[in-house]
C-alpha positions in Angstrom: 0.9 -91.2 -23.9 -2.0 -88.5 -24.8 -4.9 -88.6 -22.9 -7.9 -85.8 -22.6 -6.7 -82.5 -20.7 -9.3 -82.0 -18.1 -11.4 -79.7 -19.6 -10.3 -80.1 -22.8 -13.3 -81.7 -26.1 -12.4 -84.7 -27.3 -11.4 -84.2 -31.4 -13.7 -87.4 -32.2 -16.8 -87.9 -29.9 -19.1 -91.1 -30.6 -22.1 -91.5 -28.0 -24.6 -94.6 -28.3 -23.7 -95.1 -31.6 -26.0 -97.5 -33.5 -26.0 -98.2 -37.8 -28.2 -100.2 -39.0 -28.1 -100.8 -42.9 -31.4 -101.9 -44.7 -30.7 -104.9 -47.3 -33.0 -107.3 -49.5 -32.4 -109.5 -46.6 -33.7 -107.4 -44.2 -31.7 -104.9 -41.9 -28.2 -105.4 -40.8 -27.0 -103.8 -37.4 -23.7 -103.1 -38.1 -23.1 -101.2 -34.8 -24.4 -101.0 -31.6 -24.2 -98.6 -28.5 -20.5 -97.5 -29.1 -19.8 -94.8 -27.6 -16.3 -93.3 -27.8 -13.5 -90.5 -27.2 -10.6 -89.4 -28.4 -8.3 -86.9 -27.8 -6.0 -84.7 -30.0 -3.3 -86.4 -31.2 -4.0 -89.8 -29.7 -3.0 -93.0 -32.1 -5.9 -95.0 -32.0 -6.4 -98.5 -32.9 -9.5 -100.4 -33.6 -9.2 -104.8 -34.4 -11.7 -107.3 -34.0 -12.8 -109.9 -36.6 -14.0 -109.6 -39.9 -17.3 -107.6 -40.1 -17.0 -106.4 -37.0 -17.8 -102.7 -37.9 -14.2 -101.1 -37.5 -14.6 -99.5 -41.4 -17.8 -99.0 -41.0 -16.9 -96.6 -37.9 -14.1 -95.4 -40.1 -16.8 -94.2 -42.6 -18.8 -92.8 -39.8 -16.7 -90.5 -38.5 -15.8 -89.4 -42.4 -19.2 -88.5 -42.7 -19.2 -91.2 -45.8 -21.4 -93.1 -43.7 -24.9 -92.2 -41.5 -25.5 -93.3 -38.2 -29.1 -94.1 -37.7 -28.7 -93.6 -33.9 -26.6 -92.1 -31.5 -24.4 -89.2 -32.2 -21.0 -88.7 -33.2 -18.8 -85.2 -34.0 -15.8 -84.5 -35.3 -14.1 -81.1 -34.0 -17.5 -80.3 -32.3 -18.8 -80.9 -35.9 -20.9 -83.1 -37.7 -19.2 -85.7 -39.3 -20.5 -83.7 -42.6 -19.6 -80.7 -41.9 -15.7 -81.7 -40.7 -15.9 -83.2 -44.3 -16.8 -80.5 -45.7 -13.9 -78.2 -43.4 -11.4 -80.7 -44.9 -10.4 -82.2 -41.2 -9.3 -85.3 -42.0 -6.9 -87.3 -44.6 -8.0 -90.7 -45.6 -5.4 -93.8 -46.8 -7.4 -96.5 -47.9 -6.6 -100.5 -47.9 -5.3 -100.3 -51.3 -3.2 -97.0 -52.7 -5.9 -95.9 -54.9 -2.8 -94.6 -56.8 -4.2 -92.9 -60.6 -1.9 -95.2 -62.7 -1.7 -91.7 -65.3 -0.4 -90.1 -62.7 3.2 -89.3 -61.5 3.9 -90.0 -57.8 3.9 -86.2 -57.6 0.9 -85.8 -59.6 -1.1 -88.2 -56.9 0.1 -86.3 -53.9 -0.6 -83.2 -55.7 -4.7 -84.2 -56.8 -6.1 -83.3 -54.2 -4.6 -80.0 -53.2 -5.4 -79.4 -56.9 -9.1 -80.0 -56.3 -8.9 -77.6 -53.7 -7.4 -74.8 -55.5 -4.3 -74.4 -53.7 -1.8 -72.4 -55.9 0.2 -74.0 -57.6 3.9 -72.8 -55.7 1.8 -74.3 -52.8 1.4 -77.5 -54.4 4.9 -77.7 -55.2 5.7 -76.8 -51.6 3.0 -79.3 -50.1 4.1 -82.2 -52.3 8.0 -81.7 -51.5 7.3 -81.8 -48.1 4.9 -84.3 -47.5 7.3 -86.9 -49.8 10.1 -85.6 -47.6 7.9 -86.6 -44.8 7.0 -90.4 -45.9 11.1 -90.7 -47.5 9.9 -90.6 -50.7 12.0 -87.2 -51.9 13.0 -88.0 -55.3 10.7 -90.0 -56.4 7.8 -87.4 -57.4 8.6 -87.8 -60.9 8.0 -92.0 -61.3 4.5 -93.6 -61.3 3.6 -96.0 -59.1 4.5 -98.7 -61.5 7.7 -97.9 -60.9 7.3 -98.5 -57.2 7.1 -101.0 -54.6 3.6 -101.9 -52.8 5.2 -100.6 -49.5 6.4 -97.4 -51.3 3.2 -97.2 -52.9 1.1 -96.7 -49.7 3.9 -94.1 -48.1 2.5 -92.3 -51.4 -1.0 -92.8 -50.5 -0.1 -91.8 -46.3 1.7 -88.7 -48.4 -1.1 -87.8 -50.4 -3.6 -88.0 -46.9 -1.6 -86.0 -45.5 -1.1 -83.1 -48.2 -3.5 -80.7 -47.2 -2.5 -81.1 -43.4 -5.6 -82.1 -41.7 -5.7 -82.7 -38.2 -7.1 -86.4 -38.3 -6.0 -89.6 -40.1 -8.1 -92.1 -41.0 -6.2 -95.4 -42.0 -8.6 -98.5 -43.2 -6.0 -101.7 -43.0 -3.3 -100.1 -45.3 -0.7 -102.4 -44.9 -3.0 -105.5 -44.8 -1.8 -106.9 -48.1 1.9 -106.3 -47.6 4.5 -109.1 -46.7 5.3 -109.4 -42.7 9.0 -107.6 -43.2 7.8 -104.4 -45.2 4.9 -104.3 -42.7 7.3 -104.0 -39.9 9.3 -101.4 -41.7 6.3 -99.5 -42.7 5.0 -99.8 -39.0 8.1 -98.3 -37.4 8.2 -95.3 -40.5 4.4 -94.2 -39.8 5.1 -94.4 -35.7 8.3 -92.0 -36.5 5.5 -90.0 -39.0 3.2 -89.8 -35.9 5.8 -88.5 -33.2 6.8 -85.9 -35.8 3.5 -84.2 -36.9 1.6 -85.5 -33.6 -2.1 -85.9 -36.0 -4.6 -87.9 -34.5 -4.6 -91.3 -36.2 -7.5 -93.7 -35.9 -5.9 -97.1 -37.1 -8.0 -100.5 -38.5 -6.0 -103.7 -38.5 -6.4 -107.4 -37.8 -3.0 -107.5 -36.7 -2.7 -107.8 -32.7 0.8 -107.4 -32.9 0.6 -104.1 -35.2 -2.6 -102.3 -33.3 -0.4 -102.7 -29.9 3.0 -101.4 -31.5 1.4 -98.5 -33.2 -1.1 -97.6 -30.4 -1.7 -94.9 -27.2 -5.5 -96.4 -27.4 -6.8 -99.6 -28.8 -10.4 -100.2 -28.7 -11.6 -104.0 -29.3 -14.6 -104.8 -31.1 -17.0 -107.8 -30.8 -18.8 -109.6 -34.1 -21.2 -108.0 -35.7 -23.3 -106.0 -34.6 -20.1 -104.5 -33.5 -19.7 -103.2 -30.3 -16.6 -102.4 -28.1 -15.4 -105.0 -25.5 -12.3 -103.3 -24.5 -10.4 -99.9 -24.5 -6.9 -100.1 -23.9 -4.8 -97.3 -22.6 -1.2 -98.4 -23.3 1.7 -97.5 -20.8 4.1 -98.0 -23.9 6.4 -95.5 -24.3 5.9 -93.3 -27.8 9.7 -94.1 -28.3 9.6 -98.1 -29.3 11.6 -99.9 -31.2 10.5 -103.4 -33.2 12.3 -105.7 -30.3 9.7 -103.7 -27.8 7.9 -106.7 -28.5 9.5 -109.1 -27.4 9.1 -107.2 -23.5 6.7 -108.6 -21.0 4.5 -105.0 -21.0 4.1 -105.7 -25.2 3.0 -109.5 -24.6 0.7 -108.3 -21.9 -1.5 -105.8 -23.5 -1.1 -108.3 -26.9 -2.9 -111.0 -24.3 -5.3 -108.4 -23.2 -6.3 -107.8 -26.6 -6.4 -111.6 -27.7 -8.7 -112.1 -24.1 -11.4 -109.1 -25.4 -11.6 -110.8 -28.8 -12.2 -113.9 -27.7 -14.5 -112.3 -24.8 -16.5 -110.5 -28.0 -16.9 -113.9 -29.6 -18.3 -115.9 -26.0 -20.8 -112.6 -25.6 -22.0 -112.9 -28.9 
């Protein structure tokens, strides 16, 4: 599994990180003192219960987001300015698919955006499809397509311009247990093949340990991290992988920090 190199700066470095957002009901802390590293291409997972702050770090790190203590950079950037250098792909609960739009014409938006030319485009979008098996289906609209096949256009579209980092909020949350597993085992074979550092939200125990080299629980709000998990899981793992006693081990580890997060609270 990655680790850090000695020597070597962590791609995404969060130290005391505290965000506290100011409602009509006063503020909100919606993190507290997390602190945080990860290294290039590392898969990282974060789970803990609703409103925990695991989007919210998300957003953080996407510069979408301001910390209002603490610090956190990107690439030895500011969150801002890694936006701004176009570091990182974003695939969002839902598919956020234009409906106007050809699956081609999604993938292809935001490389338009950027000005790439258009034989570039073309080149881009053939490949990234090829990437997420979606090659020959450019030309539908999502409509035409499955939810499952949907998001692999949305993963596609993240990863277009070939940032560095993925950020994934939950995207297969709202998808049936089978086409989660399927989709689970198609973005681990994704990850071995273009090694990107993924940070991963879920409320699925059993998907944040599959997926994972890290997994980093989180308490209630104000979230802060109970646990960082370091799994000894081979990056070769097939779906019956969790059925071994090393899988159910770091799943009960996991289960044990939430429910640690919850007494602490």
């Amino acid at each position: 599994m990655t680790s850090l190199a000695s020597g070597a700066a962590p791609v995404i470095k969060a130290s005391g990180l505290d965000l506290t957002f100011q409602t009509n009901d006063g503020p909100v802390q919606a993190l507290r003192d997390v602190s945080l590293d990860v290294a290039k291409g590392e898969f990282v997972s974060f789970i803990g219960p609703s409103g925990c702050g695991k989007t919210t770090f998300l957003r953080v790190v996407a510069g979408l987001e301001q910390a209002t203590g603490g610090s956190v950079s990107v690439n030895g950037m500011t969150p801002d300015a890694a936006r701004r250098a176009r570091a990182y792909g974003y695939v969002f609960q839902a598919a956020g698919l234009y409906p106007w739009r050809t699956i081609g014409g999604n993938v292809k938006l935001p490389l338009e955006i950027m000005g790439f030319s258009k034989a570039d485009q073309a080149e881009r979008v053939k490949r990234t499809l090829d990437l997420v098996d979606l090659s020959g289906f450019e030309k539908k609209f999502p409509w035409q397509l499955s939810g499952g096949m949907q998001q692999r256009a949305s993963i596609a579209r993240a990863l277009a311009f070939d940032a560095d980092i993925l950020l994934m909020d939950e995207p297969f949350g709202a998808l049936d247990e089978i086409v989660r597993d399927r989709l689970n085992e198609e973005l681990l074979k994704l990850w071995n093949r273009t090694q990107k550092t993924c940070l991963f939200v879920t409320h699925s125990i059993p998907e944040a340990v599959y997926l994972s080299t890290k997994i980093v629980v989180m308490s209630p709000r104000p979230g802060r991290i109970t646990d960082i998990i370091d799994s000894p899981l081979p990056a070769e793992r097939p779906l019956d992988i969790r059925d071994t006693p090393e899988f159910i081990a770091i799943a009960h580890r996991v289960r044990e920090g939430l429910r640690a997060g919850h007494v602490d609270d």
